[in-house]
N, C-alpha and C positions, 0 to 999 in steps of 0.2 A: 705739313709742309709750309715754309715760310717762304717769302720775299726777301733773294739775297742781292747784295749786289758781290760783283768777284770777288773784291777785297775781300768781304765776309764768307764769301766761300772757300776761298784761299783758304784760309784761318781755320775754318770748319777740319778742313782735310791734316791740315797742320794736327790741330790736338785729337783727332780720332789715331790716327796713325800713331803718333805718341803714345796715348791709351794704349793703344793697342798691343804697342811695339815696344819695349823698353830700349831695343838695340838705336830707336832713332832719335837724333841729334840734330839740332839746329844751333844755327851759327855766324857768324855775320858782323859786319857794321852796324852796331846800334840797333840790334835784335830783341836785347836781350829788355830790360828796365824799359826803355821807350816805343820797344813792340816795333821797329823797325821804321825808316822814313816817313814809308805808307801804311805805317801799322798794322801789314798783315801778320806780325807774329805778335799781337798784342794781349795781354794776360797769358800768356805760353810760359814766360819765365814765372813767374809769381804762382801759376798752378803745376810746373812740372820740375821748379827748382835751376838753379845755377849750373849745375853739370852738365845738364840735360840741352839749356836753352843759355846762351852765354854770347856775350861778345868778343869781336873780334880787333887785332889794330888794324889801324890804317891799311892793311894790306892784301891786297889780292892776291897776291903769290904764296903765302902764307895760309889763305884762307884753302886755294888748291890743295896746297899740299898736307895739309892737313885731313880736308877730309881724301883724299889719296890713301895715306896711312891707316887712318879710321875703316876705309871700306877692305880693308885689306886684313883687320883685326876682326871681321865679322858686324862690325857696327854700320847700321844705314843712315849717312851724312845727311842732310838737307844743306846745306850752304847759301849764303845768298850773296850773291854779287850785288850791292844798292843799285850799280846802276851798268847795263849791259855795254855802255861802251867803254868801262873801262876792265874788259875781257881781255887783252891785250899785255897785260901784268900775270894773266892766270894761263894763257894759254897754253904753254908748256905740262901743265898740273892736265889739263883738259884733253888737248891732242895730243901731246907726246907720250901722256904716263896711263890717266883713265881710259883712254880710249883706243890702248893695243894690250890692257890687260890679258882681255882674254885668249887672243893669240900667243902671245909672249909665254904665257902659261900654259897653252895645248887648251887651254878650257876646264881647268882644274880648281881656277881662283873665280870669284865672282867679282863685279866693281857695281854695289848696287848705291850709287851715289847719283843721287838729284839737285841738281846746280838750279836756282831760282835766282831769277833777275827778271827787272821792270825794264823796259824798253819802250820804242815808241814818240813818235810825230804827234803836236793837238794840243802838246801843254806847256807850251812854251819854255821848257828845260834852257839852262846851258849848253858851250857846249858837249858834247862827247855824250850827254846824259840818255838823249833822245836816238842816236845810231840806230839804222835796223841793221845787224852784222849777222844774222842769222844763216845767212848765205856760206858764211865762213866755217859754219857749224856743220853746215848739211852738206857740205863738200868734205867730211874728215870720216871716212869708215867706223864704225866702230860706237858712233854716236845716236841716240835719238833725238832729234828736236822738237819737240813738243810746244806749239802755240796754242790755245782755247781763245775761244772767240765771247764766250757768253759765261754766268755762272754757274751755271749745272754742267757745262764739260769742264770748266775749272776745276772743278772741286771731283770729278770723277779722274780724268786725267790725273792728276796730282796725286791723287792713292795708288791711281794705276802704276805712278813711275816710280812714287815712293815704295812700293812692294818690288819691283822691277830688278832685276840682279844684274840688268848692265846699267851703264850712264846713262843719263837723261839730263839734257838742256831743255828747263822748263822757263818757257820765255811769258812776260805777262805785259801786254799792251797797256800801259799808263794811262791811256785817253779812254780804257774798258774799265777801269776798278773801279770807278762809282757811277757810271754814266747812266745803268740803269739797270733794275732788278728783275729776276725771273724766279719764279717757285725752283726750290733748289730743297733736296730731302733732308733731313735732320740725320739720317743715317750713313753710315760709312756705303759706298757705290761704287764701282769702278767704269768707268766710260776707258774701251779698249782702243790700246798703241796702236799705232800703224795702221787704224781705218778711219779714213774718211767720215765724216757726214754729211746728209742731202739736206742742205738747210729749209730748200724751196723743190717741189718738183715743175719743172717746165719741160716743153715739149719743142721750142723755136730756136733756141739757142742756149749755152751754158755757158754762165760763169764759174771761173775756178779762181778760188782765192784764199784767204786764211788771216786771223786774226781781226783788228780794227777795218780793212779792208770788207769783211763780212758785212760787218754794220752799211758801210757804204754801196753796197753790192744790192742789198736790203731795198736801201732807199732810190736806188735807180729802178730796180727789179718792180716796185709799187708804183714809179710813174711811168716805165713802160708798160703796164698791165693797164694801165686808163685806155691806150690803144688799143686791146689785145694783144699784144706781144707776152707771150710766153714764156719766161725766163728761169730757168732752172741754176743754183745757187750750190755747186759745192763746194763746203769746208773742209781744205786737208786736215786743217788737227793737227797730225803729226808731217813736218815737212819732209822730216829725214828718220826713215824710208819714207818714200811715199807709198800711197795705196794707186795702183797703177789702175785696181781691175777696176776699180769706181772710177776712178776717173774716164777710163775707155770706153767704160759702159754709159756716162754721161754721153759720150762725144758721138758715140753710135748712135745714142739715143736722137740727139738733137741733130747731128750733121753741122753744128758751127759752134764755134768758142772766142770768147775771151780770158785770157789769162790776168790776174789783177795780183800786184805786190807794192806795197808802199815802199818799199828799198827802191837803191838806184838799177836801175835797168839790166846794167852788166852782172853777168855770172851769177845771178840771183835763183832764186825757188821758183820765179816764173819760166825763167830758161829752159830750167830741167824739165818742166811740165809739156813745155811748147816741143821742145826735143822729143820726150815719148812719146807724144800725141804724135807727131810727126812719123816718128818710127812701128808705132803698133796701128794707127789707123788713119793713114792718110787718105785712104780711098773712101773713107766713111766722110768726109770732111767736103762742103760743098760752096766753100767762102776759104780764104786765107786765115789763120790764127791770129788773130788780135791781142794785142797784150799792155798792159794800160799800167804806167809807174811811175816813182820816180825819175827826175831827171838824174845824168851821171855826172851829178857834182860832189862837194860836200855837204854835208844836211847845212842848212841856214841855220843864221840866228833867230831868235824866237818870231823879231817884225817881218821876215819872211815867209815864215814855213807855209802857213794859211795857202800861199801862192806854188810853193812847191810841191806841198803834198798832192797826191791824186786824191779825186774826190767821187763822189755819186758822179756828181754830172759829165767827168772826165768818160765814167765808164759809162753812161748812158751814151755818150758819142759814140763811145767806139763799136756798141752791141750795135746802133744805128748804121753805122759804115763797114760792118760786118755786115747785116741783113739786108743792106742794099746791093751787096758785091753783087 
């Protein structure tokens, strides 16, 4: 078992899947020779050939509908969107067409297409590059959205959704693909859709969060423990569905929460969470719900983001004026 970082786990799951699968295809901007922006599809084309792993033009609308087509002929797309905010070209391909197949068809057709794009605050992109829109995703039926925080659910996730016979929005935080590495198995793994993980157990209070936000959830969770404070650390994973019963069973467990999203505030993945929470266990709840985000602007340009984004110490406030309520 090695020392991955995501990128490299990414990749891993890439050519197992391929191996494995001859139906799967990958595709994209500048995929294919240059192994992609952030090279997580690097050597792919050169060991599985031009059909298989190929480039895409300039176009997202194109790229949709394409793999659309493909999933539709029996073949399993991978696609990659270079960069998640410009979703807005493919959307149609996404919510209107992938993600009422299998209603539209009684349940007859499968759409097992996995959409990959970098996203993400931390590295100073242009702009449109760095959007968290995933919010957009997880509000469309039909959909799963899939964030990994670390590289062994990267790379387990990613077979999971690649084998997966509905859509999957497999989103990958830009400020996680080399920041740091964890033991990740050389073998094909599945880390399962639609549940949660306990990153941390605590007993005082829970964080709920997902992706880059994990890390930061992390680093508050280890200077509130200088205190004794107690911080327990769940990772949706998958935002859309969410895993309700973990989550409830966090919030019973502790009796206080904060919710954390690096998106802007409105309409977000934290909303939905603070809404269930509110509806399945409000009596278990002995503080108000906390919830620690972006502000509801435009994401800045690169000299500000540092200042916009939520941080460790954002959320170590807010566990603080949650435990004091």
């Amino acid at each position: 078992m090695a020392q991955k970082t995501m990128i490299q786990a990414i990749t891993d799951a890439l050519a197992l899947e391929m191996e494995s699968d001859e139906n799967v295809l990958v595709f994209g901007e500048d995929v294919g020779k240059n192994g992609g922006v952030f090279r997580a599809t690097e050597g792919l084309q050169a060991k599985f050939g031009e059909e298989r792993v190929f480039d895409t033009p300039l176009a997202e609308s194109g790229i949709g509908g394409l793999a659309f087509g493909l999933a539709l002929e029996g073949y399993r797309p991978v696609p990659e969107i270079q960069f998640f905010g410009f979703v807005f070209e493919v959307m149609d391909s996404i919510v209107g067409q992938m993600a009422r197949t299998r209603y539209r068809m009684s349940g007859t057709r499968n759409m097992p297409v996995t959409i990959r794009s970098p996203f993400g605050g931390g590295v100073h992109t242009p702009e449109l590059h760095s959007d968290n829109l995933e919010g957009l995703m997880a509000q469309s039926p039909g959909l799963r959205v899939v964030i990994p925080s670390n590289p062994y659910d990267a790379k387990g996730l990613l077979i999971a959704a690649i084998r997966s016979n509905d859509p999957v929005v497999f989103l990958e935080h830009m400020k996680l693909y080399r920041s740091f590495r964890e033991e990740v198995p050389d073998e094909a793994y599945e880390v399962p859709l639609d549940k949660a993980g306990i990153t941390r157990e605590g007993t005082d209070i829970s964080i709920i969060t997902y992706g880059a936000m994990v890390r930061e959830a992390i680093k508050a969770a280890d200077n509130l423990a200088k205190e004794n404070i107690s911080v327990e650390i769940v990772d949706l994973r998958t935002v859309a569905p969410l895993d309700i019963a973990t989550i409830i069973a966090s919030v019973e467990k502790t009796g206080r929460v904060v919710v954390v999203q690096e998106a802007q505030k409105q309409a977000g993945v934290a909303a939905q969470v603070v809404s269930e929470i509110s509806e399945r266990a409000i009596l278990s709840l002995q503080a108000p719900i906390g919830r620690v985000s972006a502000p509801d602007t435009i994401f800045p340009f690169g000299q500000a983001e540092n200042i916009w984004l939520p941080n460790a110490t954002d959320i170590e406030a807010k566990v603080r004026e949650i435990l004091a309520f």
